[in-house]
C-alpha positions as a Markdown table, in Angstrom:
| # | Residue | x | y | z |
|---|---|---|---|---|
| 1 | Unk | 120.8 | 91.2 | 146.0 |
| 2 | Unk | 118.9 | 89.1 | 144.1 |
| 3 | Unk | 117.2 | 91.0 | 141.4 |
| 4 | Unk | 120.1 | 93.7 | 140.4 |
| 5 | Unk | 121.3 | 95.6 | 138.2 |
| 6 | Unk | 124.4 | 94.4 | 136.0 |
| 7 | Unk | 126.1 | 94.4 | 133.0 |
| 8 | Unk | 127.5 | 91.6 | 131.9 |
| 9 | Unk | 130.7 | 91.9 | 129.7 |
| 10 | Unk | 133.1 | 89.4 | 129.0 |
| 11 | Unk | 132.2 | 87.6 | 132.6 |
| 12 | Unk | 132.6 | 91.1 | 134.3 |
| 13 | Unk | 130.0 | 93.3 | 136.3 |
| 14 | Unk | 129.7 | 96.1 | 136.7 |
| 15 | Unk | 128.4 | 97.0 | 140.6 |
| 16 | Unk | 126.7 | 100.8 | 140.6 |
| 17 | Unk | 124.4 | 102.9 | 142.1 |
| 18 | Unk | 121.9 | 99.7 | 141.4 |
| 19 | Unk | 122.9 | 97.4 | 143.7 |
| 20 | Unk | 125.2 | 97.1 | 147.1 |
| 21 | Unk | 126.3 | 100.8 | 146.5 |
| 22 | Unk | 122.6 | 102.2 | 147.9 |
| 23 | Unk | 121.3 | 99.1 | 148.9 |
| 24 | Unk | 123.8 | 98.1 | 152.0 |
| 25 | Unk | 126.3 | 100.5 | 152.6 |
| 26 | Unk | 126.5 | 102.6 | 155.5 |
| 27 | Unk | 125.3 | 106.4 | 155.1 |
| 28 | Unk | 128.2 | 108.0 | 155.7 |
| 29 | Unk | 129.6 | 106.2 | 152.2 |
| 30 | Unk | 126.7 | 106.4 | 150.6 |
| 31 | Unk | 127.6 | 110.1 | 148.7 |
| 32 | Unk | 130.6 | 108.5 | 147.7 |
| 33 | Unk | 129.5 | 105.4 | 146.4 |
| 34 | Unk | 126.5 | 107.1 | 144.4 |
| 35 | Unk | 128.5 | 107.3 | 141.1 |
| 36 | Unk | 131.2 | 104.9 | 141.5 |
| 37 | Unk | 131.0 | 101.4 | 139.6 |
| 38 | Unk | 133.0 | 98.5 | 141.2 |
| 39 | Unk | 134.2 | 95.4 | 138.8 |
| 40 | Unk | 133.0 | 92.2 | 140.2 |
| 41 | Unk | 133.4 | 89.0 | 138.5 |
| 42 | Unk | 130.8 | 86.2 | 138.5 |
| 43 | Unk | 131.9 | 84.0 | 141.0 |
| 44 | Unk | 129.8 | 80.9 | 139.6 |
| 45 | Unk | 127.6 | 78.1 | 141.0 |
| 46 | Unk | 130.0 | 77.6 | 143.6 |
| 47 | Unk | 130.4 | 74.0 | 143.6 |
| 48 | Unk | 133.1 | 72.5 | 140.9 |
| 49 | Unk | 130.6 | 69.7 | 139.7 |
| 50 | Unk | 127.0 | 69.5 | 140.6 |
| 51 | Unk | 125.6 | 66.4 | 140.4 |
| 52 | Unk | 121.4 | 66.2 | 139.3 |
| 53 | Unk | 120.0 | 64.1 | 142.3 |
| 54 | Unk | 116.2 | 63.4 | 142.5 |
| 55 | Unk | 114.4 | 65.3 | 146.1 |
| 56 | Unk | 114.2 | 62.5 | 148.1 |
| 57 | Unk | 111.3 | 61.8 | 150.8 |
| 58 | Unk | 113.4 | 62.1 | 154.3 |
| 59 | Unk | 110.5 | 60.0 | 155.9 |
| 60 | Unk | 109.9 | 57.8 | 153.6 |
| 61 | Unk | 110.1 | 53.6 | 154.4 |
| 62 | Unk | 110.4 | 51.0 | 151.9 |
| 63 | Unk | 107.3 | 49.8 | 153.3 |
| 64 | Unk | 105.3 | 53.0 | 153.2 |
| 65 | Unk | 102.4 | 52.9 | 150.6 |
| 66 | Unk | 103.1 | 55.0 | 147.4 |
| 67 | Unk | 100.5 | 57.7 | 147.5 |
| 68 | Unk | 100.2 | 61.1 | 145.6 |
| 69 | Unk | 101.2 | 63.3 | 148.4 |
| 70 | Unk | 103.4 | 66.0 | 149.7 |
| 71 | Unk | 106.3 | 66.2 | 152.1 |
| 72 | Unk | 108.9 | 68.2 | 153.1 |
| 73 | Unk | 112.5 | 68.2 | 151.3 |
| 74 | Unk | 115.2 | 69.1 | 153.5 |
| 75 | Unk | 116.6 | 68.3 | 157.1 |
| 76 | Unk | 119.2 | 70.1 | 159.6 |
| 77 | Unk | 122.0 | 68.6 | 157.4 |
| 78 | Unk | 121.2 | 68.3 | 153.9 |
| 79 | Unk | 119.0 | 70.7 | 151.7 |
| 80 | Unk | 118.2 | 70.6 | 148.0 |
| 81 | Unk | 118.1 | 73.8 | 145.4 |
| 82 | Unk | 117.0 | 73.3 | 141.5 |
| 83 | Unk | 118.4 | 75.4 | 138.8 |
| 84 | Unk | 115.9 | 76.2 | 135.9 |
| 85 | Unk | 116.7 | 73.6 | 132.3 |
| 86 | Unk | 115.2 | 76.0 | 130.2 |
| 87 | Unk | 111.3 | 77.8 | 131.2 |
| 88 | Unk | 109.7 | 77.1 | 134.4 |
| 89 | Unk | 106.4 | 77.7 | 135.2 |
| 90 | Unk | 105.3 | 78.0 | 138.7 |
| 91 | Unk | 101.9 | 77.3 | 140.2 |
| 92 | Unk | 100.4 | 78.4 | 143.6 |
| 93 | Unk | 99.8 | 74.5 | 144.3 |
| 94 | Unk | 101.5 | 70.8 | 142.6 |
| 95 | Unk | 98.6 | 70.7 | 140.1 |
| 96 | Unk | 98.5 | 71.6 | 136.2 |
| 97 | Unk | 95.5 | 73.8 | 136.7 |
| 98 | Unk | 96.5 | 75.6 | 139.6 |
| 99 | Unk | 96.9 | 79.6 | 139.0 |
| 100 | Unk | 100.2 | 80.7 | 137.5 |
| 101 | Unk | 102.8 | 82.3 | 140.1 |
| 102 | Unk | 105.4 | 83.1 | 137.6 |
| 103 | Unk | 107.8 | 81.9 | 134.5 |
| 104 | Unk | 110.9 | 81.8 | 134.7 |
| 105 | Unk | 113.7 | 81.4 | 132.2 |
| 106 | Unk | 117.2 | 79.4 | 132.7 |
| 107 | Unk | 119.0 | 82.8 | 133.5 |
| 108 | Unk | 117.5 | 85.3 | 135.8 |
| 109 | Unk | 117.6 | 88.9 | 135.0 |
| 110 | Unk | 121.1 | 89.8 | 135.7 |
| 111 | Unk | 122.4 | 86.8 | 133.6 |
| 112 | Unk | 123.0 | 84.4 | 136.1 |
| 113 | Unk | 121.1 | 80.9 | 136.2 |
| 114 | Unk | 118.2 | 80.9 | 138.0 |
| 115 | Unk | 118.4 | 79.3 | 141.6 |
| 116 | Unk | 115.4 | 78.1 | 143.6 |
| 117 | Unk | 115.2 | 76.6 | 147.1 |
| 118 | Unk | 113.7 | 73.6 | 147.1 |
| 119 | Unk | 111.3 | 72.9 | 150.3 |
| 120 | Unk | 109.0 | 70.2 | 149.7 |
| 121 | Unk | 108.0 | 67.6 | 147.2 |
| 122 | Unk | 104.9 | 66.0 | 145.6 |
| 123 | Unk | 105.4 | 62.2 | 144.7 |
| 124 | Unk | 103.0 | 60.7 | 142.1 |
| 125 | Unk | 101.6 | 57.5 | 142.7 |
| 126 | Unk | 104.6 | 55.3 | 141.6 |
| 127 | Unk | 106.9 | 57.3 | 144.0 |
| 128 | Unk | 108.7 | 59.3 | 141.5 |
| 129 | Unk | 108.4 | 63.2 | 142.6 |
| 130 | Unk | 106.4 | 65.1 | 140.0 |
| 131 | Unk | 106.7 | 68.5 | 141.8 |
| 132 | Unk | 108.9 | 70.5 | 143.8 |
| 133 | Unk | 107.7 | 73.1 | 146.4 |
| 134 | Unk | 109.9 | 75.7 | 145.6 |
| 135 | Unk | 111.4 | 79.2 | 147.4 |
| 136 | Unk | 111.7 | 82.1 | 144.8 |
| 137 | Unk | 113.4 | 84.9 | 145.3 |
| 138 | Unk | 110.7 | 87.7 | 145.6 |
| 139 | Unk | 109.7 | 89.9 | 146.3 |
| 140 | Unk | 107.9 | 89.4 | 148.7 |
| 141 | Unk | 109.8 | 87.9 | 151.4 |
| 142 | Unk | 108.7 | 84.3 | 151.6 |
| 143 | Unk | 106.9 | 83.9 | 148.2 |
| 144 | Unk | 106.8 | 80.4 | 147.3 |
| 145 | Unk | 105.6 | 78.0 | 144.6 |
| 146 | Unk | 105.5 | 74.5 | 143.1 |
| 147 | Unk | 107.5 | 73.6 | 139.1 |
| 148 | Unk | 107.1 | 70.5 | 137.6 |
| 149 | Unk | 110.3 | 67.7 | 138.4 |
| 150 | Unk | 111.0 | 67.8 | 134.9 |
| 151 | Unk | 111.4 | 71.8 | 134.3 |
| 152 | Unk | 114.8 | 71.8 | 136.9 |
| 153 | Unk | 118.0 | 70.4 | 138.0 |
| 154 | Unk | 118.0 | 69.9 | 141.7 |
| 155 | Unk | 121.1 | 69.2 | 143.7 |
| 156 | Unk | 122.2 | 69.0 | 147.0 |
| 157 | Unk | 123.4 | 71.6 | 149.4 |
| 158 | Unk | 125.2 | 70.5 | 152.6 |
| 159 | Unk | 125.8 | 74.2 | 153.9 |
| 160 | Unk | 123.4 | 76.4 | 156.0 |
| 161 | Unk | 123.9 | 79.6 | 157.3 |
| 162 | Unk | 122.1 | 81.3 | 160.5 |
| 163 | Unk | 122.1 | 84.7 | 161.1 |
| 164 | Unk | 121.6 | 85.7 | 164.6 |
| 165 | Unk | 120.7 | 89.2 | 164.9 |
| 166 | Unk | 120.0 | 90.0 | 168.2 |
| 167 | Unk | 123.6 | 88.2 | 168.4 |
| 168 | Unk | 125.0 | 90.2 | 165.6 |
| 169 | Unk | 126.6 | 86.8 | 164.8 |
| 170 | Unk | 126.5 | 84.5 | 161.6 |
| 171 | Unk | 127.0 | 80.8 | 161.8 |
| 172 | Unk | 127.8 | 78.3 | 158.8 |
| 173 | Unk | 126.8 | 74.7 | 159.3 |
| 174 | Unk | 128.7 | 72.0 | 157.0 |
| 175 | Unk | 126.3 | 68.6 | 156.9 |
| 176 | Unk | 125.0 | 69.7 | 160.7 |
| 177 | Unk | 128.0 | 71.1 | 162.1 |
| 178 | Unk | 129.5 | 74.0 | 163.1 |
| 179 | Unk | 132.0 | 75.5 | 160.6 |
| 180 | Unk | 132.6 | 78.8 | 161.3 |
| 181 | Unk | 131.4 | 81.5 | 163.6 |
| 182 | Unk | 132.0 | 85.0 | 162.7 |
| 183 | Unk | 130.4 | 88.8 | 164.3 |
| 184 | Unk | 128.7 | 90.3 | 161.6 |
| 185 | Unk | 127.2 | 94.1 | 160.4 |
| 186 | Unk | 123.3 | 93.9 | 160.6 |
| 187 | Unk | 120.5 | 96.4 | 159.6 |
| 188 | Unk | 119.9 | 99.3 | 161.2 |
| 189 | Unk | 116.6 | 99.7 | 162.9 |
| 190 | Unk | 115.4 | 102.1 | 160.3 |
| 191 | Unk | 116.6 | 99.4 | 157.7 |
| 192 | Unk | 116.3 | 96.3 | 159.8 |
| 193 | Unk | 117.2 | 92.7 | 158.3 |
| 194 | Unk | 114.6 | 91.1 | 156.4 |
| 195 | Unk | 113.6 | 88.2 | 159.3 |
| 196 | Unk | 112.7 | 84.9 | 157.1 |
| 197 | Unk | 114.1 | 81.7 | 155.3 |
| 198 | Unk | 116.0 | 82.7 | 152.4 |
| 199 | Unk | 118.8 | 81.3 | 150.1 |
| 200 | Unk | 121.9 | 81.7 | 148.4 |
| 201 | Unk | 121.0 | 83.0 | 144.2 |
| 202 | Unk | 123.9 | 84.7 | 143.2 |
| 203 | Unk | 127.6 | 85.2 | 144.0 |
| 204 | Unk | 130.1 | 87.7 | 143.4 |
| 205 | Unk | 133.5 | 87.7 | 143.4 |
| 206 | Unk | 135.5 | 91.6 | 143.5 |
| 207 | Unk | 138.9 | 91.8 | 142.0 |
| 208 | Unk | 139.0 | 95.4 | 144.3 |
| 209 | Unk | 138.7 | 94.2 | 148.0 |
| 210 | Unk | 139.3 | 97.3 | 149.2 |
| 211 | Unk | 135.2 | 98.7 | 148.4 |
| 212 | Unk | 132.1 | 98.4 | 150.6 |
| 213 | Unk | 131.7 | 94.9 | 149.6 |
| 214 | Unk | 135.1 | 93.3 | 149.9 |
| 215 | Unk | 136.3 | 90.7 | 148.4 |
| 216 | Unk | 133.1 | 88.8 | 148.0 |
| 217 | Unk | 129.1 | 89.2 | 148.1 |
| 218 | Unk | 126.8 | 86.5 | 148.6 |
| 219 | Unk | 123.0 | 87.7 | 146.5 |
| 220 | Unk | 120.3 | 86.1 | 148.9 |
| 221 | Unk | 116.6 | 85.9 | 148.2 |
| 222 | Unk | 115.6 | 88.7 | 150.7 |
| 223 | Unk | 114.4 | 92.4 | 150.0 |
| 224 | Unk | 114.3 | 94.8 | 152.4 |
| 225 | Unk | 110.9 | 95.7 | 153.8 |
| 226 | Unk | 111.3 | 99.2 | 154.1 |
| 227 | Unk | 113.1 | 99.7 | 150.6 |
| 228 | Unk | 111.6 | 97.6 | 148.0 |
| 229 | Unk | 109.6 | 101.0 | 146.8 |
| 230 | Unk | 112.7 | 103.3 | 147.3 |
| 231 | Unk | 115.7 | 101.0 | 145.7 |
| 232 | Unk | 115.9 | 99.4 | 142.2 |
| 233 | Unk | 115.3 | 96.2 | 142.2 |
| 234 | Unk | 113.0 | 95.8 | 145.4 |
| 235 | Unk | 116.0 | 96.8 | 148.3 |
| 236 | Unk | 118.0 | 93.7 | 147.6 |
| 237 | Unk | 119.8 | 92.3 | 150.7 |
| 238 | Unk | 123.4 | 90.4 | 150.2 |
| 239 | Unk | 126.1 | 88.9 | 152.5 |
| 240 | Unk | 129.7 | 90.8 | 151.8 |
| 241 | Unk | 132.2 | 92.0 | 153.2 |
| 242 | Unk | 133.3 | 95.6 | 154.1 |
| 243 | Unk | 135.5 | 98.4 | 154.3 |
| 244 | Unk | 134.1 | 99.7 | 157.3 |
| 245 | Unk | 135.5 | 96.8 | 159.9 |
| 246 | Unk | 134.9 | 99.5 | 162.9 |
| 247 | Unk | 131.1 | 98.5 | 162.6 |
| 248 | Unk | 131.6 | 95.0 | 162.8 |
| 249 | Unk | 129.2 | 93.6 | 165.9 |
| 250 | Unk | 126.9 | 97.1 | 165.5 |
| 251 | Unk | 123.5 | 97.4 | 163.5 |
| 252 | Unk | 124.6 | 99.6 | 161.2 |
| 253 | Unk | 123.7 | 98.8 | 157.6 |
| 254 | Unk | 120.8 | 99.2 | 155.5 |
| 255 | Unk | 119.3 | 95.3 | 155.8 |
| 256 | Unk | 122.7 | 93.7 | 154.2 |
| 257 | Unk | 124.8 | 91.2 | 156.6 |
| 258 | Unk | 128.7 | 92.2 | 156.1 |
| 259 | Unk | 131.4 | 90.8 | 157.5 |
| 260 | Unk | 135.3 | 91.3 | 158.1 |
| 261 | Unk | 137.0 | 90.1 | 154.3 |
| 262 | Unk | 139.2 | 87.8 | 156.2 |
| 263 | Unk | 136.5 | 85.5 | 157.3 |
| 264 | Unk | 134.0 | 86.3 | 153.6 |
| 265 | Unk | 136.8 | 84.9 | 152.1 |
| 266 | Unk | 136.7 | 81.8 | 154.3 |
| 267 | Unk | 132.7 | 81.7 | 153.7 |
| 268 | Unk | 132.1 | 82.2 | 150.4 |
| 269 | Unk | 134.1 | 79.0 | 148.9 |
| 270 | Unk | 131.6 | 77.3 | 151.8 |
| 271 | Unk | 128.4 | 78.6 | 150.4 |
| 272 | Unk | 127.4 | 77.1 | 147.2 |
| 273 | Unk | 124.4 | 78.6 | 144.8 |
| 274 | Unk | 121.6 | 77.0 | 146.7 |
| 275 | Unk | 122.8 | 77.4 | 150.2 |
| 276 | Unk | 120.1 | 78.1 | 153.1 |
| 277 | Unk | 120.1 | 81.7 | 155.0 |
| 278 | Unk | 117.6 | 81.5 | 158.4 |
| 279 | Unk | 117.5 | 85.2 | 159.8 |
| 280 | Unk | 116.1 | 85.0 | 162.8 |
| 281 | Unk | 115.9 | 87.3 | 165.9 |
């Protein structure tokens, strides 16, 4: 769900055929759904105050020799996300003359700011990072990149969520432990989930719980692999929640994870902008 289709008005979506409608509802709703728009309100960063913190070097010693070199930026408890100041421009490797990925602007396409995942960083000589390995959210799957330090905001993220599918179970970690513990909706084998390390970009809140999306949808990084040519906006894949709690604990959907809107209520206060989604098998 992370490259959709939206207008913006006043703070207020508008969900249609271009995004969870098609893209993750089950088939028997999807006639119904195909010219039906859903309100959704934008349900913000997530976080009441984020506070701009340098990506630190987990392995780092204060006697370690300050060296230009990379490392990775994140560890079972704690990860880091960036948000864009104002344009971005990301290379394929931490150097000004490396070939140009992308540019990015402080909003994405929808309106919303631009989140990346931030997986690694470059520290200059003088230890002061001067690049960020960065997650972008596609497609494809996976697609990665390093910004310049000075082009984002990063922050930290102390949630992580792990969808298990051959479990048809999700699982949110708060700082490394085990918050909550839910069955979930997962592709159908046709439309399977999108395996991978993704992360939270957008979030939805829906004055109308009673749709296919419930009361909340979570926009992750992932498209599907079988529907990026078929759906606008490459097959985006969300979390959400459903109106179709029968298929809870069945593979079911096209790609998206939904869950019962009792317990998306309980996650989506938990999952900031930034947060890490591991779907693995």
């Amino acid at each position: 769900m992370s490259r959709v289709t939206i207008l913006l008005r006043s703070g207020v979506c508008a969900l249609g055929l271009a995004l969870l409608v098609v893209g993750c509802g089950g088939e028997a709703k999807l006639k119904l759904s195909e010219n039906s728009h859903q309100a959704a309100v934008s349900g913000g960063l997530g976080a009441r105050r984020l506070l701009e913190v340098p990506v630190s070097r987990p392995l780092a010693r204060a006697s370690d020799r300050c060296t230009a070199t990379a490392t990775g930026a994140e560890s079972s408890s704690v990860a880091y996300a960036a948000l864009v100041k104002h344009v971005a421009v990301i290379r394929r490797g931490p150097q000004s003359r490396s070939p140009v990925i992308d540019r990015l602007g402080r909003l994405d396409e929808n309106g919303f700011r631009e989140v990346l995942g931030v997986i690694g960083v470059h520290s200059s000589s003088r230890c002061v990072p001067d690049w960020y390995r960065v997650q972008l959210s596609g497609p494809p799957n996976g697609l990665t990149g390093w910004v310049r330090s000075w082009a984002v905001r990063t922050f930290r993220v102390h949630s992580r969520i792990v969808v298990d599918l051959s479990q048809r179970r999700l699982r949110l970690y708060r700082s490394g432990r085990l918050t909550l513990e839910t069955a979930v909706t997962v592709g159908a084998a046709a439309t399977p989930t999108p395996l991978g390390r993704y992360f939270v970009n957008e979030r939805y809140v829906l004055p109308d719980a009673s749709g296919p999306f419930g009361p909340n949808a979570l926009g992750i990084s992932a498209h599907s692999d079988v529907l990026q040519h078929v759906w606008v906006q490459d097959g985006p894949i969300g979390i959400h929640g459903t109106n179709e709690p029968g298929l809870i604990g069945q593979a079911a959907s096209h790609g998206c994870i939904r869950l019962g809107n009792d317990v998306m209520r309980r996650l989506f206060p938990l999952a900031p902008a930034g947060t890490p989604v591991i779907v693995k098998a």
